[in-house]
PDB file of N, CA, C and O in Angstrom:
ATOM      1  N   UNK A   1     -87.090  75.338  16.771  1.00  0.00           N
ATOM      2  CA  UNK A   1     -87.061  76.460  17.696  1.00  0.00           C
ATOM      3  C   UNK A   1     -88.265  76.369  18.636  1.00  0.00           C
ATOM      4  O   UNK A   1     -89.390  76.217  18.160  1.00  0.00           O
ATOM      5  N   UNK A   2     -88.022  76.479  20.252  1.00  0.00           N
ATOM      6  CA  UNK A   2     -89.270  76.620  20.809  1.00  0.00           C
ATOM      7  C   UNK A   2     -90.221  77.844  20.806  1.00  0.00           C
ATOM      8  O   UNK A   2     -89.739  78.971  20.689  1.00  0.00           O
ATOM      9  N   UNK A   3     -91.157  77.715  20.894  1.00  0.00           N
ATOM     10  CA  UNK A   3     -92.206  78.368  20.488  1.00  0.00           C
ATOM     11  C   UNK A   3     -93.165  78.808  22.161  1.00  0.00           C
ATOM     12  O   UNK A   3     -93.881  77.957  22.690  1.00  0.00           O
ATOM     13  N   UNK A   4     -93.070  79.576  22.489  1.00  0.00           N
ATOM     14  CA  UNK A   4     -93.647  80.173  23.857  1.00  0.00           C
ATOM     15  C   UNK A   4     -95.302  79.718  23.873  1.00  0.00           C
ATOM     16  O   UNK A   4     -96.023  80.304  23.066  1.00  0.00           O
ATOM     17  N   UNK A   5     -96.040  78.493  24.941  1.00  0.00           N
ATOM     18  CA  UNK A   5     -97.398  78.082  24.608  1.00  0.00           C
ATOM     19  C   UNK A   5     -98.331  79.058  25.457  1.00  0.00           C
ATOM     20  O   UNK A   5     -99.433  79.534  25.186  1.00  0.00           O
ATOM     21  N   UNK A   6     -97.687  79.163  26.340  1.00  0.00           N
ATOM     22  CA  UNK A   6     -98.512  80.096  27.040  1.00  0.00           C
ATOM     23  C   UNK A   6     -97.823  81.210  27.449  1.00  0.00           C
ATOM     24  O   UNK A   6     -96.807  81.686  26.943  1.00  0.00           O
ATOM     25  N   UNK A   7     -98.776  81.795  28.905  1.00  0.00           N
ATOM     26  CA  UNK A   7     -97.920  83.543  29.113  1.00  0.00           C
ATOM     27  C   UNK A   7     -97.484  83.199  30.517  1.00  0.00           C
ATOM     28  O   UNK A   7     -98.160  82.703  31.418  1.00  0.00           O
ATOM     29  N   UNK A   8     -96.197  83.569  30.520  1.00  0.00           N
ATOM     30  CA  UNK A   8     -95.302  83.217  32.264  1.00  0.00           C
ATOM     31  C   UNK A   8     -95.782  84.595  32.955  1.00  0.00           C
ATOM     32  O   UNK A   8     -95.588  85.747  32.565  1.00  0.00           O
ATOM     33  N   UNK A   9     -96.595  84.045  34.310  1.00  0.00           N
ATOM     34  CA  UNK A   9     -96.949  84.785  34.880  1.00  0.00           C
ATOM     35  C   UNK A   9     -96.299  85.724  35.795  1.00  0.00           C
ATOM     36  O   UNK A   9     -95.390  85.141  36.387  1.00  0.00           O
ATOM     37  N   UNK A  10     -96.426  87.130  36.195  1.00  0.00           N
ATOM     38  CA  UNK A  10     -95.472  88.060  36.907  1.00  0.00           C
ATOM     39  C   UNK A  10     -94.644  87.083  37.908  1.00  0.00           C
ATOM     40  O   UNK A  10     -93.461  86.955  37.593  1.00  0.00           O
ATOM     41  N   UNK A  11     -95.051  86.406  39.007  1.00  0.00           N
ATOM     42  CA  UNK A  11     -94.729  85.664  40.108  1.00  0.00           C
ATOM     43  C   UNK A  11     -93.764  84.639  39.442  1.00  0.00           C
ATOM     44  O   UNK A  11     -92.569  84.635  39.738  1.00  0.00           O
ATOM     45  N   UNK A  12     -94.408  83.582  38.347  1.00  0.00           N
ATOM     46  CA  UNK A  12     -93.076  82.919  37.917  1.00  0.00           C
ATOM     47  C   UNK A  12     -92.065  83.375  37.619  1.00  0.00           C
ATOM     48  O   UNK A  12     -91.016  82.873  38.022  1.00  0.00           O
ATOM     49  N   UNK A  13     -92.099  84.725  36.633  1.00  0.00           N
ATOM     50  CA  UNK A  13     -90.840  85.362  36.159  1.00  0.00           C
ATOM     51  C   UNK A  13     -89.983  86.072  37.159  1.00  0.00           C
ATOM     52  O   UNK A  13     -88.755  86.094  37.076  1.00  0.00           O
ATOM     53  N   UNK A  14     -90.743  86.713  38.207  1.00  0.00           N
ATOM     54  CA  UNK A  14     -89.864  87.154  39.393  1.00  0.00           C
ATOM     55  C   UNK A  14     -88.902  85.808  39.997  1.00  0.00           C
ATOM     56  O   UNK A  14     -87.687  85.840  40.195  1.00  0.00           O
ATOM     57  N   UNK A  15     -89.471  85.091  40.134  1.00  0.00           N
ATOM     58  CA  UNK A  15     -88.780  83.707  40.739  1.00  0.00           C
ATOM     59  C   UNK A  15     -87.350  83.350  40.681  1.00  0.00           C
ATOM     60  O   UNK A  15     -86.365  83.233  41.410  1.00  0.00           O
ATOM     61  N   UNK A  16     -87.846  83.199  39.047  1.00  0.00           N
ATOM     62  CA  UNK A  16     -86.093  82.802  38.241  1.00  0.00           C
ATOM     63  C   UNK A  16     -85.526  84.163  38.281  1.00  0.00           C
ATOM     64  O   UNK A  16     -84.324  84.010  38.063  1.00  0.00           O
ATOM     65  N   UNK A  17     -85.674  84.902  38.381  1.00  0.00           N
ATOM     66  CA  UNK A  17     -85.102  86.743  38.679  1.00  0.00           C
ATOM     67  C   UNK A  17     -84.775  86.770  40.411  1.00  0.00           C
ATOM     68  O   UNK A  17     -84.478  87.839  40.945  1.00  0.00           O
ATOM     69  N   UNK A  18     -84.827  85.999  40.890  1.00  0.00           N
ATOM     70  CA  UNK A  18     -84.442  86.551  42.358  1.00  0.00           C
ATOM     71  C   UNK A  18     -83.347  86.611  42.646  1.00  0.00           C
ATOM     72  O   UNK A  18     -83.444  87.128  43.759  1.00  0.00           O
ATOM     73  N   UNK A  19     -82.214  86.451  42.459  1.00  0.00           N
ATOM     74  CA  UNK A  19     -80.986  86.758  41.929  1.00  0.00           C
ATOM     75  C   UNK A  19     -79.784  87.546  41.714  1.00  0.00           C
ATOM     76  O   UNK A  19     -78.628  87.625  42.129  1.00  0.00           O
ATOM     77  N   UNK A  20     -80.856  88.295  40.574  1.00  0.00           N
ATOM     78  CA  UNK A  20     -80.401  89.713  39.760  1.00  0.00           C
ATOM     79  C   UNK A  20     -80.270  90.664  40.506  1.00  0.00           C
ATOM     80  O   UNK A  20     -81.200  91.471  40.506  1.00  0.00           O
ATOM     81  N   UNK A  21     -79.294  90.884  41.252  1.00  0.00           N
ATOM     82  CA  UNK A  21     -79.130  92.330  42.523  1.00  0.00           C
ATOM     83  C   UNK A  21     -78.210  92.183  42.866  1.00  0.00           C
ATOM     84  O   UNK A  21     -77.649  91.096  43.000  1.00  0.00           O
ATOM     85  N   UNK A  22     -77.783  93.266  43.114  1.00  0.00           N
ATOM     86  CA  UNK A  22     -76.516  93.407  43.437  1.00  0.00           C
ATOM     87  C   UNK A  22     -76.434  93.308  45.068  1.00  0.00           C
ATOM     88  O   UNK A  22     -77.340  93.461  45.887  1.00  0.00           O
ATOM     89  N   UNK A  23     -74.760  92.937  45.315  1.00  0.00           N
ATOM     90  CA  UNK A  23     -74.410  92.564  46.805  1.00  0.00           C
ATOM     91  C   UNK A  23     -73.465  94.020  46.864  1.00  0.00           C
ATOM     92  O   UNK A  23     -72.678  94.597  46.114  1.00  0.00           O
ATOM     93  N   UNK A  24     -74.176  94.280  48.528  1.00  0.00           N
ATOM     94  CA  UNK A  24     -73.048  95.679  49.130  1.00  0.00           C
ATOM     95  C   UNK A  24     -71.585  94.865  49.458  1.00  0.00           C
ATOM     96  O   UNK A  24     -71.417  93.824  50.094  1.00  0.00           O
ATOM     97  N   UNK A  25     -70.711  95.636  48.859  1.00  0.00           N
ATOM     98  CA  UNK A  25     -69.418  95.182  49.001  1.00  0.00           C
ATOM     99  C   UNK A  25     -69.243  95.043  50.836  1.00  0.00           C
ATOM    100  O   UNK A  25     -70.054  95.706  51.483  1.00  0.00           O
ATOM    101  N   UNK A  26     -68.245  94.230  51.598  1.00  0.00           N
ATOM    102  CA  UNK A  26     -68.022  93.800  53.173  1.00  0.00           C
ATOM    103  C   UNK A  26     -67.173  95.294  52.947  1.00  0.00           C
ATOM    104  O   UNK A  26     -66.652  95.769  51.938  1.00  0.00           O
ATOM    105  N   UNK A  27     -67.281  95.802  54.353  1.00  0.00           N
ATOM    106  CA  UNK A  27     -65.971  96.564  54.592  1.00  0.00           C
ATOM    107  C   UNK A  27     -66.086  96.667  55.651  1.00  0.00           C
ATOM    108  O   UNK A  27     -67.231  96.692  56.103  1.00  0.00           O
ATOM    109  N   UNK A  28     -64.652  96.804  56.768  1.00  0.00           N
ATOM    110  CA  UNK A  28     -64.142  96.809  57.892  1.00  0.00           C
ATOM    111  C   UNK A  28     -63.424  98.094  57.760  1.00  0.00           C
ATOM    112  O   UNK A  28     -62.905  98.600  56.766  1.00  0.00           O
ATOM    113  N   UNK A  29     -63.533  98.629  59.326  1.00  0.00           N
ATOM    114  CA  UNK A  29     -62.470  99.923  59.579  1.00  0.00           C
ATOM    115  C   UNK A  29     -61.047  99.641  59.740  1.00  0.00           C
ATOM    116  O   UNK A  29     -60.740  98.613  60.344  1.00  0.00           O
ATOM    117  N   UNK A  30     -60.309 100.263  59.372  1.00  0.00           N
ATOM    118  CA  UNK A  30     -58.687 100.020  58.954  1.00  0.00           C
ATOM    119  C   UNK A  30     -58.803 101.035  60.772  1.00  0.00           C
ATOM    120  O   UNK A  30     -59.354 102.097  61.062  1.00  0.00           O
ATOM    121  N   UNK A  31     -57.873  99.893  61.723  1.00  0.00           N
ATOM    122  CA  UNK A  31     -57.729 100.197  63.043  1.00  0.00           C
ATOM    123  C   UNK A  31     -56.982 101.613  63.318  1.00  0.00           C
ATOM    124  O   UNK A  31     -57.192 102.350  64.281  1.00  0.00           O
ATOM    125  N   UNK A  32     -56.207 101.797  62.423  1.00  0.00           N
ATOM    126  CA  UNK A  32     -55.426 102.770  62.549  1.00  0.00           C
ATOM    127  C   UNK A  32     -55.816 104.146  62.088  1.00  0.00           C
ATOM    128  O   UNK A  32     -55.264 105.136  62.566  1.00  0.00           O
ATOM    129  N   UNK A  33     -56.704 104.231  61.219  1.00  0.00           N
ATOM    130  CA  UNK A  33     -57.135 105.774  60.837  1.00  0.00           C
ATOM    131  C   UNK A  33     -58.556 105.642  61.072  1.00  0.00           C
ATOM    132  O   UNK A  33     -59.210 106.682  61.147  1.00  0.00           O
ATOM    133  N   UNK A  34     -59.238 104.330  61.223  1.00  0.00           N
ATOM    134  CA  UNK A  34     -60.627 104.121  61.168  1.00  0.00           C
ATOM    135  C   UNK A  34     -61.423 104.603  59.919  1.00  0.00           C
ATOM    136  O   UNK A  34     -62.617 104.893  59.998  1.00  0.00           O
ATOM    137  N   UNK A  35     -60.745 104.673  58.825  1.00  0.00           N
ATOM    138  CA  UNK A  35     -61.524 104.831  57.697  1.00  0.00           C
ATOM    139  C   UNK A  35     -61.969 103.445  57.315  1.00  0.00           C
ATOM    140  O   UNK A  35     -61.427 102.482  57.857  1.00  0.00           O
ATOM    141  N   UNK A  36     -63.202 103.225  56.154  1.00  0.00           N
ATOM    142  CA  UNK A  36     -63.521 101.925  55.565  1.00  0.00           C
ATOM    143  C   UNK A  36     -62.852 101.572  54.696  1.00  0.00           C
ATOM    144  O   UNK A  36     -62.434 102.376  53.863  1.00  0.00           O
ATOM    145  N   UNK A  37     -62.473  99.841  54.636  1.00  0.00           N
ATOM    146  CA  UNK A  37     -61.497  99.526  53.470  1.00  0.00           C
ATOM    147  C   UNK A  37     -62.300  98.066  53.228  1.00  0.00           C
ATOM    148  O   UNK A  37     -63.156  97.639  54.003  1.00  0.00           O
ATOM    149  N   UNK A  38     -61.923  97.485  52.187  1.00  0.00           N
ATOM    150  CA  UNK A  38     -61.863  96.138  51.913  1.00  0.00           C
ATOM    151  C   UNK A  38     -61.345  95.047  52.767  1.00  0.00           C
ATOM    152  O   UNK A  38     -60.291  95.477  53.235  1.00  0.00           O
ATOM    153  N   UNK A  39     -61.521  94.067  53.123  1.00  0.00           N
ATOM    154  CA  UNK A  39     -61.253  93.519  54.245  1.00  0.00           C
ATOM    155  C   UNK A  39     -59.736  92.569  53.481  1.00  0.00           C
ATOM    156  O   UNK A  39     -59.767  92.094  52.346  1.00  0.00           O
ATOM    157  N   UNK A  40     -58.702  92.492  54.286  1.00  0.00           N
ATOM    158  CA  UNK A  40     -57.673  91.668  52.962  1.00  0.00           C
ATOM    159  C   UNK A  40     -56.735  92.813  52.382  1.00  0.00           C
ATOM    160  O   UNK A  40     -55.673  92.654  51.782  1.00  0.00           O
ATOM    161  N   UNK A  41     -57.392  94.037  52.709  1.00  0.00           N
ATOM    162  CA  UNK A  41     -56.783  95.288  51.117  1.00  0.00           C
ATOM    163  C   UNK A  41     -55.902  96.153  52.341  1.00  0.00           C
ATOM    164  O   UNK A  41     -56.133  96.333  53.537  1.00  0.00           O
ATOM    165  N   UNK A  42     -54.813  96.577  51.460  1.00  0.00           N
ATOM    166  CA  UNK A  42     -54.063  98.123  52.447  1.00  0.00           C
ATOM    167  C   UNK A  42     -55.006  99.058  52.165  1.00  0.00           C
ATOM    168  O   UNK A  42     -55.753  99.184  51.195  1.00  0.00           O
ATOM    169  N   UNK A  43     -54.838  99.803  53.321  1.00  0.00           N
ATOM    170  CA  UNK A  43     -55.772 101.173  53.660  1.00  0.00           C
ATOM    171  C   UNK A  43     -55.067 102.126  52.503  1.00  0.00           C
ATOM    172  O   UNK A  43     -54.220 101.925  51.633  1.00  0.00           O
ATOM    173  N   UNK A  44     -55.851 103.271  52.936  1.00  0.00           N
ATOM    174  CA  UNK A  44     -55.173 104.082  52.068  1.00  0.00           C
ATOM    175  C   UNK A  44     -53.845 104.857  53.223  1.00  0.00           C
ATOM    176  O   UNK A  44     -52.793 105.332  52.795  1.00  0.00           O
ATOM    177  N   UNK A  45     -54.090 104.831  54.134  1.00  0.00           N
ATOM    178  CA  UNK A  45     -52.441 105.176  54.814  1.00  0.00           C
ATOM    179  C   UNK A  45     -51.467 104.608  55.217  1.00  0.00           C
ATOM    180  O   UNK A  45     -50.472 105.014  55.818  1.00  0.00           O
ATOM    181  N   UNK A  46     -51.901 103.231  54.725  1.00  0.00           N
ATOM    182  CA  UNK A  46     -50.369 102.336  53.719  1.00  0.00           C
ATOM    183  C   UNK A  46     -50.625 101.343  55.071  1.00  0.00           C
ATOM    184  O   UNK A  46     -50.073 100.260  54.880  1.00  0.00           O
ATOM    185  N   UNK A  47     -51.401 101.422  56.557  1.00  0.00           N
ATOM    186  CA  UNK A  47     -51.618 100.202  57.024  1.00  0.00           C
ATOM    187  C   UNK A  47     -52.000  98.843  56.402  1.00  0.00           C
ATOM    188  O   UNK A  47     -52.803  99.020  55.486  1.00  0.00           O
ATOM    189  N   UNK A  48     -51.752  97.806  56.558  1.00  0.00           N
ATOM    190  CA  UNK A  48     -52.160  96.494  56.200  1.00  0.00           C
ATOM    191  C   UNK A  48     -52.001  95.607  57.837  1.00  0.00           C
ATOM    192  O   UNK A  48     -50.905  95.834  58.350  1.00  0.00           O
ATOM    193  N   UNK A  49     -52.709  94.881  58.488  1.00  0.00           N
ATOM    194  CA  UNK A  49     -53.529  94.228  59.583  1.00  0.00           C
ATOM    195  C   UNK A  49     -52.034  95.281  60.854  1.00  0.00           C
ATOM    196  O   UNK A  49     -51.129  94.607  61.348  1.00  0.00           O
ATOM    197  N   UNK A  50     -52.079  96.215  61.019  1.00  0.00           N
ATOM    198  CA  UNK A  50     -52.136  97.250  62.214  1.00  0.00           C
ATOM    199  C   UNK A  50     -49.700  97.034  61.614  1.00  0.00           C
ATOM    200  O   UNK A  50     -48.685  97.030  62.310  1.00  0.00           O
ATOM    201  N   UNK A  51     -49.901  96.931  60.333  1.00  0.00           N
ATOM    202  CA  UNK A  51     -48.188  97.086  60.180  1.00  0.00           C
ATOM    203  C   UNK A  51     -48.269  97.882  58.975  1.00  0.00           C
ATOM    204  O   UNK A  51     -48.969  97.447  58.061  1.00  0.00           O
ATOM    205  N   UNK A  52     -47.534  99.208  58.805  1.00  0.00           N
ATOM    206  CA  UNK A  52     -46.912 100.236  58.123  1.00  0.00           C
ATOM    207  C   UNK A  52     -46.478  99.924  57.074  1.00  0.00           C
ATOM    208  O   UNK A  52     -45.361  99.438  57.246  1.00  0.00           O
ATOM    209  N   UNK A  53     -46.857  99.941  55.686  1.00  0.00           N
ATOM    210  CA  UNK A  53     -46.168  99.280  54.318  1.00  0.00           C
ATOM    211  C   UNK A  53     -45.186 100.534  53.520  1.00  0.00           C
ATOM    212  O   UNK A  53     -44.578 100.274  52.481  1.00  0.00           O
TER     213      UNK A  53
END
């Protein structure tokens, strides 16, 4: 088993941690009501790229 020889300093440990965070989801306005949606996704008033589902 390894055995820790010394102490990892704040700056190293942030390093390998730069990473760990979260990403804001993309979103585009759905043309037709201009609310925000997923880009790819039906709106919620059933548009999908400016056609009526």
């Amino acid at each position: 088993m390894a055995v820790q020889q010394r102490r990892v300093s704040k700056t190293r440990k942030a390093k390998r941690r730069t990473h760990y965070k979260l990403a804001a989801p993309t979103l585009v306005k759905c043309p037709s009501c201009g609310e925000f949606k997923l880009p790819h996704h039906v709106c919620e008033c059933g548009h999908y790229e400016s056609k009526k589902n």
